[in-house]
N, C-alpha and C positions, 0 to 999 in steps of 0.2 A: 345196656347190659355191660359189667366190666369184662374188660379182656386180662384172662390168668394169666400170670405168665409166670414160672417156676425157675428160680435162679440156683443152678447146680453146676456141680462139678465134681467128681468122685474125689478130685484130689484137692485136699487140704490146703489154705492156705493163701488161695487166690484172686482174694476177696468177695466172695460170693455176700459174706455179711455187711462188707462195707458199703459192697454195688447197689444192695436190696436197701440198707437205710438213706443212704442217697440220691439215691432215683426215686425211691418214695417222697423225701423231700422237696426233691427237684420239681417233681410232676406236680406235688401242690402249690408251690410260686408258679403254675402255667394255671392256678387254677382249677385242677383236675381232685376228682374225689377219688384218695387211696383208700389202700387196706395192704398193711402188711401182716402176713403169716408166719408167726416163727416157731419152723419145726424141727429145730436145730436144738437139742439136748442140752446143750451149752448155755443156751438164751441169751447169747448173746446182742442179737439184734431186737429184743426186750431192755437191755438194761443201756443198748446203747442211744437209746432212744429215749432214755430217763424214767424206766420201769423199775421197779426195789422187785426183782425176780423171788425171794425169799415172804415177801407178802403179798403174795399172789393165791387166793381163794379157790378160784378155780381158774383151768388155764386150756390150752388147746388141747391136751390130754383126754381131759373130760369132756370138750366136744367129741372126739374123734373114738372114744366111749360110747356116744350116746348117752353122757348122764346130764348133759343142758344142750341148750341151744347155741347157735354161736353168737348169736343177737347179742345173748347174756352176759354172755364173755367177752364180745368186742370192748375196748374201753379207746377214749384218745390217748394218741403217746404226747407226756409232755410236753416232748419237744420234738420239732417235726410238722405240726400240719395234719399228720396222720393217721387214722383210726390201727389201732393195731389187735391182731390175734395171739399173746403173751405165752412164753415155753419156760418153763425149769426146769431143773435133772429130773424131775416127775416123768418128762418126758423119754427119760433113757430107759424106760422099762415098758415101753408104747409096743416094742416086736412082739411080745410077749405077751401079753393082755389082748390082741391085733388077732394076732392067729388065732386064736380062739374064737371069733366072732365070723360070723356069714359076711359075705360083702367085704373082706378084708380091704381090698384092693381100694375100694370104692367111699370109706366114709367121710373124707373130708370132699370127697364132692358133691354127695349127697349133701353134706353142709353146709359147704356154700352155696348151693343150690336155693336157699332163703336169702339171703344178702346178697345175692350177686348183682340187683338189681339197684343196690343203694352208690354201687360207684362206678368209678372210668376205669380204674386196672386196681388189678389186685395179683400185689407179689408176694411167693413164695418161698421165705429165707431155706434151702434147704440143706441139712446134712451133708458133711464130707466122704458118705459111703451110700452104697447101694442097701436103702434096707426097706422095711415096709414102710416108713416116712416117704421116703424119697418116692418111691410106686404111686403112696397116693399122693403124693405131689403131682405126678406126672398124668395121673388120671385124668385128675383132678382138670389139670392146666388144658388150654390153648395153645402153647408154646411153652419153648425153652431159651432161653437167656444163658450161656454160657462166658463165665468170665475168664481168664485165663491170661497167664504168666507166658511171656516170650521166651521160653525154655527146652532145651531138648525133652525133658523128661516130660513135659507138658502135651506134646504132640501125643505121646504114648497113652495118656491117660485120657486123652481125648477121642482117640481109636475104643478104647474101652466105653466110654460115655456114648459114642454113638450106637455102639453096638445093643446096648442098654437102651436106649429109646428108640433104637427098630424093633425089637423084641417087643417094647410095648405099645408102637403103633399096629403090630401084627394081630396082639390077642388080646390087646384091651382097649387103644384110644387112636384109634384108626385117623383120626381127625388133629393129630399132636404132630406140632410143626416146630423147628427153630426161627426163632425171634432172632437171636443175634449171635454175635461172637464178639465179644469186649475183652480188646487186650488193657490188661492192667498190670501196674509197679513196672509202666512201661518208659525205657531209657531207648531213645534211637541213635544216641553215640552206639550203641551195644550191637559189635555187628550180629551176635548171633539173633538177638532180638527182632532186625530186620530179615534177616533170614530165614527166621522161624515165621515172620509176618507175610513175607513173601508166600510161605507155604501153605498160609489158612488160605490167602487169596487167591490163591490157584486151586482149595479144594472147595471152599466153601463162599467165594464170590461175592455179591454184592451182599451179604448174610452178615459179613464183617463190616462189625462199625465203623465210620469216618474218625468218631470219638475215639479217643484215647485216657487214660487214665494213667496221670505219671508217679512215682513215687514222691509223694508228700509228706513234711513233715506235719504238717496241720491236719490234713486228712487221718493219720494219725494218731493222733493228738486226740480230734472230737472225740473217740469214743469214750474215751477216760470221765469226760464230762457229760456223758450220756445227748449228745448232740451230735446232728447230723453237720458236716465239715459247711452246709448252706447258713446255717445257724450261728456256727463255732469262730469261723473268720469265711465272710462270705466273698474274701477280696483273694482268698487262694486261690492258688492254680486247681487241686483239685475239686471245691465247689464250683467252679467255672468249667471244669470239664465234664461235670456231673452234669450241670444244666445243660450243656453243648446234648449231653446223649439224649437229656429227656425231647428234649426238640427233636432228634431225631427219630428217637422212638412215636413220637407224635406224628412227623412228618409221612412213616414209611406206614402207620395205619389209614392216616386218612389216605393215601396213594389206595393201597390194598382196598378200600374201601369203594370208591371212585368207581362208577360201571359204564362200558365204556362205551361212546355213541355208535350207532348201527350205522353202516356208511350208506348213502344215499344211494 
């Protein structure tokens, strides 16, 4: 059964889309069977993966409707390795249509609730805001994956983001954990960088990646050509940092996994 894991951040900009088509990548050169979700308005993590978002049939929208299944809609991305769940600006008008319906909170996990069984993890591109995506993102999920810029203002947004999924470990998914804390566009000439790094370590402990994600041009780059940076030049720095996390994110489930001997 795949392990969700919902890739957010309230604040814009810090690779949340890039980390989700990369690690999706990365995980299938381990072999692993994906599913990326993209419930990002933008669609970007659709098109960056070599999706035409403009001919798109139907799309995560009308799963999260109820007007198909998501079977129906998974398609491969073509580039990637990846099975993906496709979003267009159909998608910006999802608050709205959402509210209206019973079970708001709850439909994309009722939905993956059929597919969950077909892979090893399945990530969740989400949103730069707190809205009803993002909720049932989180329902939805296992965990969170938090990516995040080494920056003053980044700490701030982070205090806000946790506050946000205590709230819905309280009164909706008792069972939602963080997965990680990935710093990314990370420079450690930069002293505030380490000194902001210094401070996730001390609140959030071994929860922060070993990986790193540095600013790349190449990384970059891929998404122009709807390619994951493993695909695009897989001799970068950032596809070699992408794979470095997938191992890790590998490493720390099979650990968590592991029950431990009863002492004699």
């Amino acid at each position: 059964m795949a392990r969700i894991i919902a890739i957010t951040n309230q604040k814009g900009g810090v690779g949340k889309t890039t980390t989700s088509i990369n690690i999706s990548a990365s995980l299938v050169a381990t072999k692993r069977r994906i599913l990326l979700i993209d419930l990002d308005p933008q669609g970007n993590a659709s098109s960056g993966c070599g999706i035409e978002k403009s001919q798109q049939e139907q799309n995560v929208l009308d799963v999260l409707l109820g007007d198909c299944s998501a079977q129906s809609v998974i398609q491969p991305a073509p580039n990637g390795g990846f099975d993906i769940l496709a979003a267009n600006g159909d998608l910006a008008a999802a608050d709205v249509h959402l509210m209206e319906l019973e079970d708001k909170e709850s439909r994309l996990k009722r939905a993956l609730s059929t597919v969950r069984n077909n892979y090893d993890y399945i990530f969740i591109d989400c949103p730069p805001s707190l809205n009803m995506l993002t909720v049932n993102a989180l329902v939805a999920a296992d965990s969170v994956l938090i990516p995040m810029q080494c920056e003053y203002y980044a700490l701030e947004g982070i205090s806000s983001l946790m506050d946000t999924i205590n709230q819905i470990i309280e009164h909706v998914n008792p069972e939602l954990e963080i997965e990680g804390i990935l710093r990314t566009m990370y420079d450690p000439r930069n002293r505030l960088a380490t000194e902001v790094s210094s401070q996730l370590h001390e609140y959030f402990g071994e929860k922060v990646y070993r990986s790193v994600i540095p600013r790349n041009v190449r990384l970059a780059e891929a998404p122009s050509y709807g390619m994951p940076a493993l695909q695009y030049d897989r001799l970068s720095s950032g596809a070699k940092c992408y794979l470095a996390l997938a191992g890790e994110i590998i490493r720390r489930q099979e650990q968590g996994q592991q029950t431990p001997v009863a002492a004699q």
